[in-house]
N, C-alpha and C positions, 0 to 999 in steps of 0.2 A: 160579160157573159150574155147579158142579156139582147147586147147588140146583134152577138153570135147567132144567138135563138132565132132571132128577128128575118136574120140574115137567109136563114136557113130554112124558115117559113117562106120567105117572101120569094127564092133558088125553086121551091117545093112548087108552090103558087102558078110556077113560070115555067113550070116542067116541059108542054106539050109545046112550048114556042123557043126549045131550047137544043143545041143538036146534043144529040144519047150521052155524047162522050164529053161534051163540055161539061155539060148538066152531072156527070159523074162525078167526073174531075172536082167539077166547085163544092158537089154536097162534101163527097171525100177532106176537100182539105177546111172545110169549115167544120165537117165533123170533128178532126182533128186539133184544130182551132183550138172548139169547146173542149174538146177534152185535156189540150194542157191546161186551159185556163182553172177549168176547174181542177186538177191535179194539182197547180202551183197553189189555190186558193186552199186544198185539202194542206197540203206542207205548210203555210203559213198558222192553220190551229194547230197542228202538228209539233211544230218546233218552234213558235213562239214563244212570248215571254209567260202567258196563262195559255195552255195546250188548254185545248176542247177537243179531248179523243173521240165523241159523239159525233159532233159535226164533221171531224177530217174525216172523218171515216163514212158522214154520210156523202164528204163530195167524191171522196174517191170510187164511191158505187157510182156516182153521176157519171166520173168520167171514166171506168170504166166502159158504164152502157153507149157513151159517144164514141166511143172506138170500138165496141162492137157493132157498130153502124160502117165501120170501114173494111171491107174484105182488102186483107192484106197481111201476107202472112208475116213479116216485118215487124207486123204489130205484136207478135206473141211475144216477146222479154217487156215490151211497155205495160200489155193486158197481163203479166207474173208481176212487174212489180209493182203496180195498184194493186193488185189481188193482196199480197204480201204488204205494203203501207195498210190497207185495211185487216189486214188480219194485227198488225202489230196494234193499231187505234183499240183494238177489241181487246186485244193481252195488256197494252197498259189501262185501259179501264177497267179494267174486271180486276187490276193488283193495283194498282194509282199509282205504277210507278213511273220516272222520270224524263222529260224530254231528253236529257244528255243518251241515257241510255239508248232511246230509241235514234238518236243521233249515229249512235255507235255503230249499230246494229245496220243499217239502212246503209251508211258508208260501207259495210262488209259486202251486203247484197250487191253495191255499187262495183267495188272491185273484180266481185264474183262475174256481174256481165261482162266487164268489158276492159 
């Protein structure tokens, strides 16, 4: 992730010696990038062996806000289902209930896209 960041500074840095549409291109797919990385790093507290509903849910806001960096409308069932893994992180904190269940539940959502 943090190579990501790095990455994506350094793309920023470079902007005015870079032609519009490459420079697009590259923030676009490192934005992207970051945002699975941290999406998979939110599923790992998530459905782990010790869930941290706290933390999944605060990288799921991270990578939310990295794909709202990407104009693309493609993106709206990925930016529904972070919205929705973070809303679940908040329902099983606020009742402490179970990884399986949110296992369950997230497979539905799954089916429901696609």
């Amino acid at each position: 992730i943090a190579e990501i960041r790095r990455e994506i500074e350094r793309l920023e840095g470079e902007g005015a010696d870079v032609d519009p549409r490459t420079f697009a291109a590259c923030r676009d797919r490192l934005n992207l990038r970051l945002a699975d990385c941290l999406e998979s790093l939110g599923d790992c507290l998530l459905f782990g062996n010790e869930p941290d509903y706290g933390e999944a849910q605060r990288f799921y806001s991270k990578a939310r806000t990295a794909r709202d960096e990407v104009p693309d409308e493609k993106l709206d069932v990925s930016t529904a289902r972070l919205r929705y893994k973070s809303s679940l992180c908040r329902s099983l904190r606020a009742d402490a209930g179970d990884a399986a269940r949110a296992e369950r539940v997230l497979a539905r959502v799954r089916e429901e896209e696609g």
